[in-house]
Structures are given as C-alpha cells and as structure tokens.
N, CA, C and O atoms as CSV, one atom per row, in Angstrom:
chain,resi,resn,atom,element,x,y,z
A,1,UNK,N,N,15.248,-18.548,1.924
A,1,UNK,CA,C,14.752,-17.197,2.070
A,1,UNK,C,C,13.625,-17.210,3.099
A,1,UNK,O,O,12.591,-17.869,2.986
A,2,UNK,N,N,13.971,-16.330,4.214
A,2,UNK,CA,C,12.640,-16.262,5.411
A,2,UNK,C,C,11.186,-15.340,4.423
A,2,UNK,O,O,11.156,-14.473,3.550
A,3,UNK,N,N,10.369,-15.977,5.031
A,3,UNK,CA,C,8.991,-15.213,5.131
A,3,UNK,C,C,9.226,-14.216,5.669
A,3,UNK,O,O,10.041,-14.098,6.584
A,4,UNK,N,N,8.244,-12.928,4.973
A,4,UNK,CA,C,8.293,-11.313,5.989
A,4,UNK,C,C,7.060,-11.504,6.117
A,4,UNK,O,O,6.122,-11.996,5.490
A,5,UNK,N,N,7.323,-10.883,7.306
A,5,UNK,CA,C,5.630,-10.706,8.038
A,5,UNK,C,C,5.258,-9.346,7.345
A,5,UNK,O,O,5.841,-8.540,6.620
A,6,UNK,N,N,3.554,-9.518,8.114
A,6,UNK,CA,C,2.826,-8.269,7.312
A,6,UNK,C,C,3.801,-6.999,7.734
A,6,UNK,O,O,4.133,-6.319,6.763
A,7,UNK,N,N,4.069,-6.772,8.395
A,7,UNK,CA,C,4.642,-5.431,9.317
A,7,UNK,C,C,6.010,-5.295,8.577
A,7,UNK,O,O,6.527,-4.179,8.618
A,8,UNK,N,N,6.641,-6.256,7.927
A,8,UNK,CA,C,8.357,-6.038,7.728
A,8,UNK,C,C,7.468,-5.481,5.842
A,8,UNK,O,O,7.735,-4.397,5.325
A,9,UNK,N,N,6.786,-6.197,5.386
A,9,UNK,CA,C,6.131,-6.121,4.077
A,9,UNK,C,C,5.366,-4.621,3.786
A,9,UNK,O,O,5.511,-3.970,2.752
A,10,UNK,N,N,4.429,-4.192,5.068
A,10,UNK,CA,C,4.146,-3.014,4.685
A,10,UNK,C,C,5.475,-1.944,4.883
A,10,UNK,O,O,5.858,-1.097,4.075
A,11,UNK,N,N,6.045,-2.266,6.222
A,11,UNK,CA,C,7.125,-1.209,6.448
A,11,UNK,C,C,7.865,-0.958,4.992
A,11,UNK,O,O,7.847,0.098,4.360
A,12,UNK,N,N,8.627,-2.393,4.553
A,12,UNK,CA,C,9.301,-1.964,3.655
A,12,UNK,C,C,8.826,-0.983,2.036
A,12,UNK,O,O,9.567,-0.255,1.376
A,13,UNK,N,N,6.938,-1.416,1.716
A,13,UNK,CA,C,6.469,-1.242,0.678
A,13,UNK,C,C,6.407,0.376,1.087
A,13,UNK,O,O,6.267,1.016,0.045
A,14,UNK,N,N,6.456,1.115,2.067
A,14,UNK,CA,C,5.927,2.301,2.744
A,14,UNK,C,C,7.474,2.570,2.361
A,14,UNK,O,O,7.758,3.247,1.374
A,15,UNK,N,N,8.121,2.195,2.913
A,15,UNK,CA,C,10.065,3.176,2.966
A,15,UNK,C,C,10.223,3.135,0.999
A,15,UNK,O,O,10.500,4.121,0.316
A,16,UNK,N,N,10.036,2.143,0.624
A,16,UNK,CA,C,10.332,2.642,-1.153
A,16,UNK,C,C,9.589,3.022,-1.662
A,16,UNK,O,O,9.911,3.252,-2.828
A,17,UNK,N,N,7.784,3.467,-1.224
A,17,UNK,CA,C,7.127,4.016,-2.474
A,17,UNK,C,C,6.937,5.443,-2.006
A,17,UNK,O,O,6.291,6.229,-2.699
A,18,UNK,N,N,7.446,5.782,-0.920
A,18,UNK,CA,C,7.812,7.640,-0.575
A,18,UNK,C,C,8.954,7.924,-2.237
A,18,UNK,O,O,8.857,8.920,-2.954
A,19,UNK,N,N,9.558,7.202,-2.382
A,19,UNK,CA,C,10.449,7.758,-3.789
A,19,UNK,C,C,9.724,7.839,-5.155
A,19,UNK,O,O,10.112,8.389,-6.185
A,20,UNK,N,N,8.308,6.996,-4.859
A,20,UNK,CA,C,7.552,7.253,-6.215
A,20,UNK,C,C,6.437,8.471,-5.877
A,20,UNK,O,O,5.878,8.803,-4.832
A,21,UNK,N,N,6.374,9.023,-7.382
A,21,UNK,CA,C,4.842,10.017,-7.842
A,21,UNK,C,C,4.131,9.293,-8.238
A,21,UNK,O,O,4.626,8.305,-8.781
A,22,UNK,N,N,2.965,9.377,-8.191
A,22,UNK,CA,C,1.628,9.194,-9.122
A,22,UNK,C,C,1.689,9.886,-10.382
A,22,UNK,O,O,1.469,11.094,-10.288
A,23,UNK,N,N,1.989,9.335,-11.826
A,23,UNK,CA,C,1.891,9.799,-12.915
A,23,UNK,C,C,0.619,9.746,-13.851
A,23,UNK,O,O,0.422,10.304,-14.931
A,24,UNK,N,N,-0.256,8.831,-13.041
A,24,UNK,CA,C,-1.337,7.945,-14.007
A,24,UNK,C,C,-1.854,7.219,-12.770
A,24,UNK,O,O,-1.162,6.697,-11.896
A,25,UNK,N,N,-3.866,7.299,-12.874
A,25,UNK,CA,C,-3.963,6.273,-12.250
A,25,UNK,C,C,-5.724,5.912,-12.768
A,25,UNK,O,O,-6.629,6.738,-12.645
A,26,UNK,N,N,-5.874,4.762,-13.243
A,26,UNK,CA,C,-7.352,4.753,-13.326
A,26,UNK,C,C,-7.436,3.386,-12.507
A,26,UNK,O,O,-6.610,2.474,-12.546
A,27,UNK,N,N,-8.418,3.430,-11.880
A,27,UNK,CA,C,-9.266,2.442,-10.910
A,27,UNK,C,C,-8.671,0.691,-11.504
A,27,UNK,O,O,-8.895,0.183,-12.603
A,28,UNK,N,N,-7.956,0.152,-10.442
A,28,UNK,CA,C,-7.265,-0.775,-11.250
A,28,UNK,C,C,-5.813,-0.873,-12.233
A,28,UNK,O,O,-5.281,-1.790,-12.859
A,29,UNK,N,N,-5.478,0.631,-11.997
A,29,UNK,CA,C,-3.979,0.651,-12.447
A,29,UNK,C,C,-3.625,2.044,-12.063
A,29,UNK,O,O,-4.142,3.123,-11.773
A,30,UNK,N,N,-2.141,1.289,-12.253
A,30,UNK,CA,C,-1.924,2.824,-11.524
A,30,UNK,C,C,-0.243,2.884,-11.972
A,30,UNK,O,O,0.372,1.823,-11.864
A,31,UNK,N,N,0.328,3.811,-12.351
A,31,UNK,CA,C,1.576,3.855,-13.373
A,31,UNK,C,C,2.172,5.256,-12.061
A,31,UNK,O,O,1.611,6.307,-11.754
A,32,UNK,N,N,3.587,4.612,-11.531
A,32,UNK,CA,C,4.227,5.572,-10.849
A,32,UNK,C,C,5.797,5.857,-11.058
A,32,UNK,O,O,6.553,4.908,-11.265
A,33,UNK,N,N,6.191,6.949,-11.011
A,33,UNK,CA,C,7.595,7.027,-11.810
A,33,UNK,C,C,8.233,7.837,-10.240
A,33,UNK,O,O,7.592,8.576,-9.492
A,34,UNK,N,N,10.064,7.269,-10.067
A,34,UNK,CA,C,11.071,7.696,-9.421
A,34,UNK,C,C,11.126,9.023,-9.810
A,34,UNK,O,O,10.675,9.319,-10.916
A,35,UNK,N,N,11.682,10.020,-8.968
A,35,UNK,CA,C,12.421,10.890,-9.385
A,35,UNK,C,C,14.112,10.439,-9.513
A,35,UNK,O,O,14.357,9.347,-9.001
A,36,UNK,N,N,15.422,11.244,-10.210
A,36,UNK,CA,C,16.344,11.137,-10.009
A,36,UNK,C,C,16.860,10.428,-8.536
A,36,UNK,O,O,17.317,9.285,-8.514
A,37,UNK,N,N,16.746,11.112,-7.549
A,37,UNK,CA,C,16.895,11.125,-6.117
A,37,UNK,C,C,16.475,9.593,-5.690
A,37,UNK,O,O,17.324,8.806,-5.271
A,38,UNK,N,N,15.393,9.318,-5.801
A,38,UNK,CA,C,14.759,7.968,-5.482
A,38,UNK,C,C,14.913,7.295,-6.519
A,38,UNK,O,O,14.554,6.170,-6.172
A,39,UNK,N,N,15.244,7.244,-7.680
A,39,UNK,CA,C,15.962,6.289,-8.478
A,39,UNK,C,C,17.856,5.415,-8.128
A,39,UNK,O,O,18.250,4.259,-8.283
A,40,UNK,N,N,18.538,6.667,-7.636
A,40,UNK,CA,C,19.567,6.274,-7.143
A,40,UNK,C,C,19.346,5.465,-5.738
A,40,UNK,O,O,19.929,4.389,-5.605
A,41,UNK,N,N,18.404,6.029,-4.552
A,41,UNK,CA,C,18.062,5.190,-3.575
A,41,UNK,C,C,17.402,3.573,-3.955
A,41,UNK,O,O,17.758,2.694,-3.171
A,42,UNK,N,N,16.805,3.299,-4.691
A,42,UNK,CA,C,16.132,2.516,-5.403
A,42,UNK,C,C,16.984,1.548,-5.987
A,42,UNK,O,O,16.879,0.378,-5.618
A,43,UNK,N,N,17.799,1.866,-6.833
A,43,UNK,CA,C,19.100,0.955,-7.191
A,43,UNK,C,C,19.562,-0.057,-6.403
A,43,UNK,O,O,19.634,-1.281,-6.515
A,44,UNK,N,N,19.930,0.950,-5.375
A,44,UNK,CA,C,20.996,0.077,-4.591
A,44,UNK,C,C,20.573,-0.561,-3.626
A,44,UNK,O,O,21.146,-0.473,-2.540
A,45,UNK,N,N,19.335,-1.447,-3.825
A,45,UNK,CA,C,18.474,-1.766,-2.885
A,45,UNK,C,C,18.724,-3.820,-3.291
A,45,UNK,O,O,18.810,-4.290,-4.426
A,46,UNK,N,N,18.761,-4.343,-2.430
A,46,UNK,CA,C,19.276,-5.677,-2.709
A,46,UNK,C,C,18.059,-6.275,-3.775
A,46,UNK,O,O,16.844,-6.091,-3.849
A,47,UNK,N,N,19.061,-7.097,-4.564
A,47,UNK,CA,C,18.100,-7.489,-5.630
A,47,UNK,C,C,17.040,-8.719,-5.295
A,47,UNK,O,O,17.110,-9.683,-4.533
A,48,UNK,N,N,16.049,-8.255,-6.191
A,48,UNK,CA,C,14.409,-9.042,-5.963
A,48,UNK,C,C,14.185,-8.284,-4.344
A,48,UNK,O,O,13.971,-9.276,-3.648
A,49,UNK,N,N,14.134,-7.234,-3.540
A,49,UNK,CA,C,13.895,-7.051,-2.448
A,49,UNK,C,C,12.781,-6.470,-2.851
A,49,UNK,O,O,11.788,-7.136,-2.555
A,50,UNK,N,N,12.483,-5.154,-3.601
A,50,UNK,CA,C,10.916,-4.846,-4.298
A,50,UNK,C,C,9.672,-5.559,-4.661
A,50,UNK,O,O,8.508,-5.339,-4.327
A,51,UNK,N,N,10.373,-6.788,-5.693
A,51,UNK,CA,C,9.902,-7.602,-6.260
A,51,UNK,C,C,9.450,-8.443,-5.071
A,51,UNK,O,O,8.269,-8.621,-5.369
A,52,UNK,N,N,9.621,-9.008,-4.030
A,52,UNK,CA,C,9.164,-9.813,-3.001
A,52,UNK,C,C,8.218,-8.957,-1.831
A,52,UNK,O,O,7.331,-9.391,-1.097
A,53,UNK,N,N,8.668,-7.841,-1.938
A,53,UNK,CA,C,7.788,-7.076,-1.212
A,53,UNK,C,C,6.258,-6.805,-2.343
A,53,UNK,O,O,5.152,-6.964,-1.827
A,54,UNK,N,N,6.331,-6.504,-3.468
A,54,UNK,CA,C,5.226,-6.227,-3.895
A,54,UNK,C,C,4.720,-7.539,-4.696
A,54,UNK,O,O,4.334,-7.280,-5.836
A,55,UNK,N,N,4.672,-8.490,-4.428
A,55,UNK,CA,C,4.847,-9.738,-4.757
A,55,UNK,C,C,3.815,-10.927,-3.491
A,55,UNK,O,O,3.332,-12.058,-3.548
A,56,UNK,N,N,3.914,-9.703,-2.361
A,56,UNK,CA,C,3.277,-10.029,-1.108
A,56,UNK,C,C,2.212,-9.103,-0.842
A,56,UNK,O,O,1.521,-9.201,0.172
A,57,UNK,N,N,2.061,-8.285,-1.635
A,57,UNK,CA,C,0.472,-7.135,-1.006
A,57,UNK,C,C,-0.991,-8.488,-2.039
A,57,UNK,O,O,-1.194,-8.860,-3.194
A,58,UNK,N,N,-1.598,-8.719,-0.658
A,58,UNK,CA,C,-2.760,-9.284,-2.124
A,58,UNK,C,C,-3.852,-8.008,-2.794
A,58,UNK,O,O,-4.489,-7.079,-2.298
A,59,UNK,N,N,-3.658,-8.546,-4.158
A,59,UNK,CA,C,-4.394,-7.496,-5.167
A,59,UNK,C,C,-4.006,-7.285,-6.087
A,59,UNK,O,O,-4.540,-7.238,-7.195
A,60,UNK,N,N,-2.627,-7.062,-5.642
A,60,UNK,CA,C,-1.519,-6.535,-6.981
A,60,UNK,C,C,-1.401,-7.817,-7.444
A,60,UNK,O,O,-0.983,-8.882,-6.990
A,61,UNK,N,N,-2.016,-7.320,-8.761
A,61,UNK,CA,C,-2.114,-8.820,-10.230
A,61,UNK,C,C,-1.234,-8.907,-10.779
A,61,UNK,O,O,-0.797,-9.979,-11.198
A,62,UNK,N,N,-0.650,-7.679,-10.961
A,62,UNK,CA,C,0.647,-7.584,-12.265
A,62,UNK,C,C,1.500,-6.467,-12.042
A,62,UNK,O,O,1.148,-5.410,-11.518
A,63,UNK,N,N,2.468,-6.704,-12.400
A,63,UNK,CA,C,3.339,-5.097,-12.429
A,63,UNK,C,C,4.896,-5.295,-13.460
A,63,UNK,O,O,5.531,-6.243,-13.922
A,64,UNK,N,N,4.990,-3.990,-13.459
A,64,UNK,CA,C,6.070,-4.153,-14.999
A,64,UNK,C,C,6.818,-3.143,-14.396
A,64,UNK,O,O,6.122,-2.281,-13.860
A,65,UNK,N,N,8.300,-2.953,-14.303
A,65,UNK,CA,C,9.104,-1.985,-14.369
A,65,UNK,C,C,9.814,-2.074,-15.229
A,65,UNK,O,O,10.544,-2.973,-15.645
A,66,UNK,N,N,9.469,-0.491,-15.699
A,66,UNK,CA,C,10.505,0.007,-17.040
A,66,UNK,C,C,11.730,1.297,-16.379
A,66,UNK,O,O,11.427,2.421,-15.980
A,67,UNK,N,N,13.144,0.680,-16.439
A,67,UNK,CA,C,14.154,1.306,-15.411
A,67,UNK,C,C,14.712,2.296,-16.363
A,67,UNK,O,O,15.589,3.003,-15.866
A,68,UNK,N,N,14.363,2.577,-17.881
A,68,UNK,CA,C,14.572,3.646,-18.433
A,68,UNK,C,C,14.111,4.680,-18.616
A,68,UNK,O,O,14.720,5.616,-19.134
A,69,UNK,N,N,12.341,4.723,-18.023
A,69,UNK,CA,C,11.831,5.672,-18.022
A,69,UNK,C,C,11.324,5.982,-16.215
A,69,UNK,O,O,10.524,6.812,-15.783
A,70,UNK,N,N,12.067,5.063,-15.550
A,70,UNK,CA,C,12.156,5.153,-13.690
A,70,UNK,C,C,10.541,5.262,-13.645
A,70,UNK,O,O,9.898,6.291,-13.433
A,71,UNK,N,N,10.023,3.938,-13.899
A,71,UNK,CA,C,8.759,3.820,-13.759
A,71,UNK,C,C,7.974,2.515,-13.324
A,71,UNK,O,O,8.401,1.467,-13.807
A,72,UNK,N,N,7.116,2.456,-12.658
A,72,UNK,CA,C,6.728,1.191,-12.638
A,72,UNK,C,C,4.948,1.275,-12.455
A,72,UNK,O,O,4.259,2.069,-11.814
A,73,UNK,N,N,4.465,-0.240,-13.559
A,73,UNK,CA,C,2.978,-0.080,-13.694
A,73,UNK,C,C,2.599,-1.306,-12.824
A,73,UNK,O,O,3.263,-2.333,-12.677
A,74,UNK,N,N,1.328,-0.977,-12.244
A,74,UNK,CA,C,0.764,-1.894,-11.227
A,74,UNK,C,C,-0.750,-1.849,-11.417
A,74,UNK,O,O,-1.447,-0.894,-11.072
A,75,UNK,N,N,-1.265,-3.136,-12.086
A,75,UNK,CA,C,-2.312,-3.571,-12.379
A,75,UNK,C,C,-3.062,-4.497,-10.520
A,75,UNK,O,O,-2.835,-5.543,-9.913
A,76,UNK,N,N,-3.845,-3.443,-10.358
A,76,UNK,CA,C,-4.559,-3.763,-8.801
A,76,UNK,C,C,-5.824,-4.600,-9.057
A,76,UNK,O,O,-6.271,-4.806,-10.185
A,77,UNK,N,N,-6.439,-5.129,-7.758
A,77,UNK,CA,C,-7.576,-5.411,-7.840
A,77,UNK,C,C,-8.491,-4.357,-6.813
A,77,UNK,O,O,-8.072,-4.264,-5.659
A,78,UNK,N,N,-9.212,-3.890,-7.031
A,78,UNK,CA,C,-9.699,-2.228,-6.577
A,78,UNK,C,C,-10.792,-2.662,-5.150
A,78,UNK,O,O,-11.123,-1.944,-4.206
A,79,UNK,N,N,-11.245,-4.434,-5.516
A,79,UNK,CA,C,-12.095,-4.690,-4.449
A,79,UNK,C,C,-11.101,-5.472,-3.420
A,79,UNK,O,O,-11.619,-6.302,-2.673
A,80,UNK,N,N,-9.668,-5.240,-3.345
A,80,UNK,CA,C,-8.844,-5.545,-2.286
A,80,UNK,C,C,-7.919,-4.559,-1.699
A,80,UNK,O,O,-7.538,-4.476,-0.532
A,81,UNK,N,N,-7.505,-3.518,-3.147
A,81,UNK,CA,C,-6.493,-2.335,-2.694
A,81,UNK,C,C,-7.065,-1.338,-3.155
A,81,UNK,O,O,-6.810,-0.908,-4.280
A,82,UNK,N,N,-8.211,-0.637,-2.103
A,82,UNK,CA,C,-9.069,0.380,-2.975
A,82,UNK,C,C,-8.330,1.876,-3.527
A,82,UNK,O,O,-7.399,2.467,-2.979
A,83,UNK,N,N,-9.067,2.273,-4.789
A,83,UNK,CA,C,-8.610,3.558,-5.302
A,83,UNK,C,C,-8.242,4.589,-4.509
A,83,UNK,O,O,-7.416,5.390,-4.945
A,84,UNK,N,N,-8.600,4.693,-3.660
A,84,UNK,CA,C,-8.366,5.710,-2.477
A,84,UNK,C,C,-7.075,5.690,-1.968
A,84,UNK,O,O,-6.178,6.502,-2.195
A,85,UNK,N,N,-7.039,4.437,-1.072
A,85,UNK,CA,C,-5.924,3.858,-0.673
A,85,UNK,C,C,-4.379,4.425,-1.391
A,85,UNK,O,O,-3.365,4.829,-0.821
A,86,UNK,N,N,-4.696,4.259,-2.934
A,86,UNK,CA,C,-3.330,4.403,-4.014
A,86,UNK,C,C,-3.120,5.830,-4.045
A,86,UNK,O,O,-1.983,6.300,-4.008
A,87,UNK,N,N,-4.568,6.823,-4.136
A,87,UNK,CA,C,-4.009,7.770,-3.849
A,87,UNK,C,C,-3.921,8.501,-2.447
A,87,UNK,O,O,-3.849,9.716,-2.268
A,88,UNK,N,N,-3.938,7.687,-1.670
A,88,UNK,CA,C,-2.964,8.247,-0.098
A,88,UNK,C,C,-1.884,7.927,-0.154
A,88,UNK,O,O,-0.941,8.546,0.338
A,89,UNK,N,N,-1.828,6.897,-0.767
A,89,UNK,CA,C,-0.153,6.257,-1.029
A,89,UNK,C,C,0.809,7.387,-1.781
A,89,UNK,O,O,1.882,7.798,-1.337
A,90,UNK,N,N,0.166,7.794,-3.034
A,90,UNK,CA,C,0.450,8.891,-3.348
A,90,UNK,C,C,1.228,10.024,-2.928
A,90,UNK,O,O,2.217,10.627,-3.344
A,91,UNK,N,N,0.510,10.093,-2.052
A,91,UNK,CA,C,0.825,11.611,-1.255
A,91,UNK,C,C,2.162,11.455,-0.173
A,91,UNK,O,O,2.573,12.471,0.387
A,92,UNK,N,N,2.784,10.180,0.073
A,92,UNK,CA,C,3.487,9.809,1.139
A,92,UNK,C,C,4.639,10.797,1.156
A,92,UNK,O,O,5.351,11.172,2.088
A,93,UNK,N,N,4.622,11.177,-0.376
A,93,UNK,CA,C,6.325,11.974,-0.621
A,93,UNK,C,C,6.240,13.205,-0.153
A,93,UNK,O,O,7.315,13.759,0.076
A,94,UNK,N,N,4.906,14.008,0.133
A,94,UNK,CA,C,4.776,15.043,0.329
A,94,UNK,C,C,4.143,14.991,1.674
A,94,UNK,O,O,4.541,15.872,2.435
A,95,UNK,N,N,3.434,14.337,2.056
A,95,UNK,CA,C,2.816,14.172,3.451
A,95,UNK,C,C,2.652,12.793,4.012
A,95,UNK,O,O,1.800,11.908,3.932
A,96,UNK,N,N,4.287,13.033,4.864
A,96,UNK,CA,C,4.889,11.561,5.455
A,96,UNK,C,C,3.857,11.260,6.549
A,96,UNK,O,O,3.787,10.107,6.973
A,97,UNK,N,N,3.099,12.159,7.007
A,97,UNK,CA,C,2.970,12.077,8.385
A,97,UNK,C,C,0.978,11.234,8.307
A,97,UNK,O,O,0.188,11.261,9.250
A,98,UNK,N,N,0.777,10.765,7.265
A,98,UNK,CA,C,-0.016,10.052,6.646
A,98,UNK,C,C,0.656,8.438,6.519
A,98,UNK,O,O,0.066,7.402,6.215
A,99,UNK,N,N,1.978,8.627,6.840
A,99,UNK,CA,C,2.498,6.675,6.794
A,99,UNK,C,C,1.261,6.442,8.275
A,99,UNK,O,O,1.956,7.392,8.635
A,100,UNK,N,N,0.754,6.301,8.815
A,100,UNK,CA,C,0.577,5.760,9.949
A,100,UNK,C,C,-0.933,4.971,9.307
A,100,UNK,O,O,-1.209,3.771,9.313
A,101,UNK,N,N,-1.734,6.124,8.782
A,101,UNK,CA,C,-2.804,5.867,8.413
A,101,UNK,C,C,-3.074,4.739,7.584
A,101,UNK,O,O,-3.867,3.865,7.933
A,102,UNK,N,N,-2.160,4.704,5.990
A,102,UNK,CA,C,-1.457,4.422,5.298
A,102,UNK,C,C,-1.083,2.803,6.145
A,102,UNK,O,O,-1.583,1.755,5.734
A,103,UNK,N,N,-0.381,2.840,7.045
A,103,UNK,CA,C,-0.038,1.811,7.636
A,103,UNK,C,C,-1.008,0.701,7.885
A,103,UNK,O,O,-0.938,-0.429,7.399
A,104,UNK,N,N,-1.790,1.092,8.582
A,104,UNK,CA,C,-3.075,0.570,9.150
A,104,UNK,C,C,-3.978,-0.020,8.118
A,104,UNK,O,O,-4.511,-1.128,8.181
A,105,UNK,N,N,-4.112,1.099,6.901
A,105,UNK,CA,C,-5.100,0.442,6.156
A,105,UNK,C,C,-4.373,-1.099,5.514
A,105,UNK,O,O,-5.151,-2.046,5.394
A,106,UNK,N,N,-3.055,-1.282,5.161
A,106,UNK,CA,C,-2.466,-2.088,4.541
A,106,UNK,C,C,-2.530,-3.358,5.398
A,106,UNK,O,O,-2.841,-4.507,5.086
A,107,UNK,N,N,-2.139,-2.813,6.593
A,107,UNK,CA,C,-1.905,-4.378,7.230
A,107,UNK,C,C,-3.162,-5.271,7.444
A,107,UNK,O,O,-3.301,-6.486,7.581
A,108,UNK,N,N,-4.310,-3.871,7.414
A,108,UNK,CA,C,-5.599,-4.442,7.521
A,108,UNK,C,C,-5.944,-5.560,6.764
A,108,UNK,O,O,-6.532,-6.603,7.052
A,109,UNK,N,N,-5.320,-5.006,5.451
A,109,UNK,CA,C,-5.510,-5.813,3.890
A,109,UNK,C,C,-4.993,-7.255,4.099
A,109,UNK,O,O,-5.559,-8.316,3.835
A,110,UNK,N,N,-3.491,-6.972,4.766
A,110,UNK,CA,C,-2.639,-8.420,4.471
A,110,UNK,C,C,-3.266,-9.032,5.982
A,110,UNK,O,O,-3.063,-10.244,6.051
A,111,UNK,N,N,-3.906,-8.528,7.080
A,111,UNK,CA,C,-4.140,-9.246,8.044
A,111,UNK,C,C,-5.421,-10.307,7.662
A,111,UNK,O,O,-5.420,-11.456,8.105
A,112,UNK,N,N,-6.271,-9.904,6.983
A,112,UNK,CA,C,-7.479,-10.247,6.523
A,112,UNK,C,C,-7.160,-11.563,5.267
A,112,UNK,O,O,-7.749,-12.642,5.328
A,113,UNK,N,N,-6.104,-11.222,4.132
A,113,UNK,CA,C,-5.851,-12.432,3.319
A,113,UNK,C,C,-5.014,-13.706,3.684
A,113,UNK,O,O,-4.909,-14.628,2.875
C-alpha cells in the first residue's frame, strides 16, 4: 500500500466530509452523521479508504463509526485540530467555496507534523 501525501489526504478527507453534518460538538469531540444521499456515496467507497485517510490527520485520537445510525465520533486533540477549524469543516456541505480555506489550514497541520 503507497503512502498519500498531505494533498491526496486532505483532498480526499475534504471530498467525504462535504457528506457529513455536525450533530454534536464539544471542544475535543465532535459526533457527525451522513445524510441518506452521502451515506449511499460513502458506501461505495473502497474499503479502509476513510479509515486511512482519517488515520493520517494528526490529532484525531480516536474515532468510532456507527453505520446504523450513519454516524461517526471523532475524539480530537483541540491543541492540533482547533475547534474552529471542525466547525468550518462543518459548513463544507453548505458553503463549498470555503474548501480552499479549509484546505490550507489542514495541510498546514499535516505540513508541520
């Protein structure tokens, strides 16, 4: 299995978390659920490809997906992936035109660890 660079790692973490909402988030966690629509996109996505992408942001300590309630929880570290950050991430589904920003701050993250 090749290494992804920062750029293939944020690109890809940016193209699948436009399918998640923010349901929940306190400083250090943050709980986001699929809709229908992005649950079916989400599926059919080659397996462990999520899991290796978010597996590669440093910060993220932990994370759990529960595929019956199209959800997934992500235990952060807030002095590497700040609160802010999660909720710009947030907003990607509704205001794409924020990936750029969004972009920048991430690679900043993985350029630096």
């Amino acid at each position: 299995m090749t290494q992804l660079s920062n750029e293939e790692i944020v690109a890809g973490f940016l193209d699948h978390v436009r399918y998640l909402k923010v349901k929940h988030h306190v400083n250090g966690r943050i709980r986001v659920k699929a809709n229908w629509n992005g649950a079916k996109k989400l599926a059919v996505m080659k397996e462990g490809e999520l899991e290796r992408i978010i597996t590669s942001i440093p910060g993220i300590k932990e994370y759990r997906v529960n595929p019956k309630a199209l959800s997934v929880i992500i235990e952060y570290d807030p002095d590497v992936l700040p609160f802010s950050l999660w909720e710009e991430v947030g907003t990607l589904g509704e205001y794409p035109a924020n990936r750029a920003n969004v972009q920048t701050q991430l690679l900043d993250i993985l350029n630096r660890a």
